[in-house]
C-alpha positions in Angstrom: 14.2 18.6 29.8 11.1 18.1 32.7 9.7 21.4 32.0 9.9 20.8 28.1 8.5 17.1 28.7 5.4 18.9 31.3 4.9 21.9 28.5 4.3 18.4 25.8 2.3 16.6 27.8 0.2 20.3 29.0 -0.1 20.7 25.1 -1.7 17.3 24.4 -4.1 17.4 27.0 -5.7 19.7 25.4 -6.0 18.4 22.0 -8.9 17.0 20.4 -9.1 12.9 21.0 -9.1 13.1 16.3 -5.9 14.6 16.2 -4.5 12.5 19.5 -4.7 9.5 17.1 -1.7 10.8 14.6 0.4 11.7 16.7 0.4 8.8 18.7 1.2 7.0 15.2 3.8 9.8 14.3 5.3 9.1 18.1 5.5 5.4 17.9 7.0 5.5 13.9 10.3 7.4 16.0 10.5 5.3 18.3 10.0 2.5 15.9 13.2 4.4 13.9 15.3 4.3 16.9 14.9 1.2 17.9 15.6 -0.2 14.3 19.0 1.5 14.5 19.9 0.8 18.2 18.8 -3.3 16.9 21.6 -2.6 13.6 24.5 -1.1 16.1 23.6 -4.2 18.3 24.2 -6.2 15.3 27.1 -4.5 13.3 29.2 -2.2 16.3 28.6 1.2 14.3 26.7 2.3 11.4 30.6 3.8 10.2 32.1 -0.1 10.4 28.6 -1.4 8.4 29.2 1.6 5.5 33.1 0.7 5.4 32.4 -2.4 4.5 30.0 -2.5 2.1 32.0 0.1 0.1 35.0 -1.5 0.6 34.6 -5.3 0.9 32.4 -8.1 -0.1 29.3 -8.2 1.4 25.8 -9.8 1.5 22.9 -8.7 0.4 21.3 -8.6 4.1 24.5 -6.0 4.9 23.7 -3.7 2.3 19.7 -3.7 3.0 20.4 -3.2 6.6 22.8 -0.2 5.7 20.2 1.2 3.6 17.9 0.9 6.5 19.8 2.0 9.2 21.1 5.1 7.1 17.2 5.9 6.8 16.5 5.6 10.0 19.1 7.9 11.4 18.4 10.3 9.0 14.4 10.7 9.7 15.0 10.7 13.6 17.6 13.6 12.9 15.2 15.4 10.5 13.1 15.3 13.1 15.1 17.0 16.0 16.4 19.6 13.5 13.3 20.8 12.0 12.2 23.9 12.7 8.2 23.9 13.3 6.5 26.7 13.4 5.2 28.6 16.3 7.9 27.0 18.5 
């Protein structure tokens, strides 16, 4: 993991400051992600005990939004470690 984490941070030094800007957005809409999900396990125990629920039992609204939402979540930060880039 360091010499992956030194070969990222080689590889943005020597980007141009214009393209610096996106992925500093791209960086901080993960994070954002993750953080949204580890605030939803906080909230519910596991995204397994939310979904059981809402297909199982009555629910609220705010239940089923925040399903919705941590489902998406999940799923971006996973497309994201399992996407092949090219050149890599």
């Amino acid at each position: 993991m360091a010499k992956l984490k030194a070969r990222v941070i080689e590889e943005i030094e020597l980007l141009p400051e214009d393209v610096l800007e996106p992925v500093l957005g791209f960086v901080e809409y993960l994070k954002a992600q993750r953080s949204k999900a580890q605030d939803l396990n906080s909230k519910y125990g596991s995204i397994e005990e939310l979904r059981n629920k809402v297909m199982k039992d009555d629910h609220s609204w705010e239940e089923e939004r925040d399903l919705f939402e941590w489902e998406a979540a999940v799923t971006e930060v996973e497309r994201m470690r399992t996407t092949e880039r090219p050149g890599l």
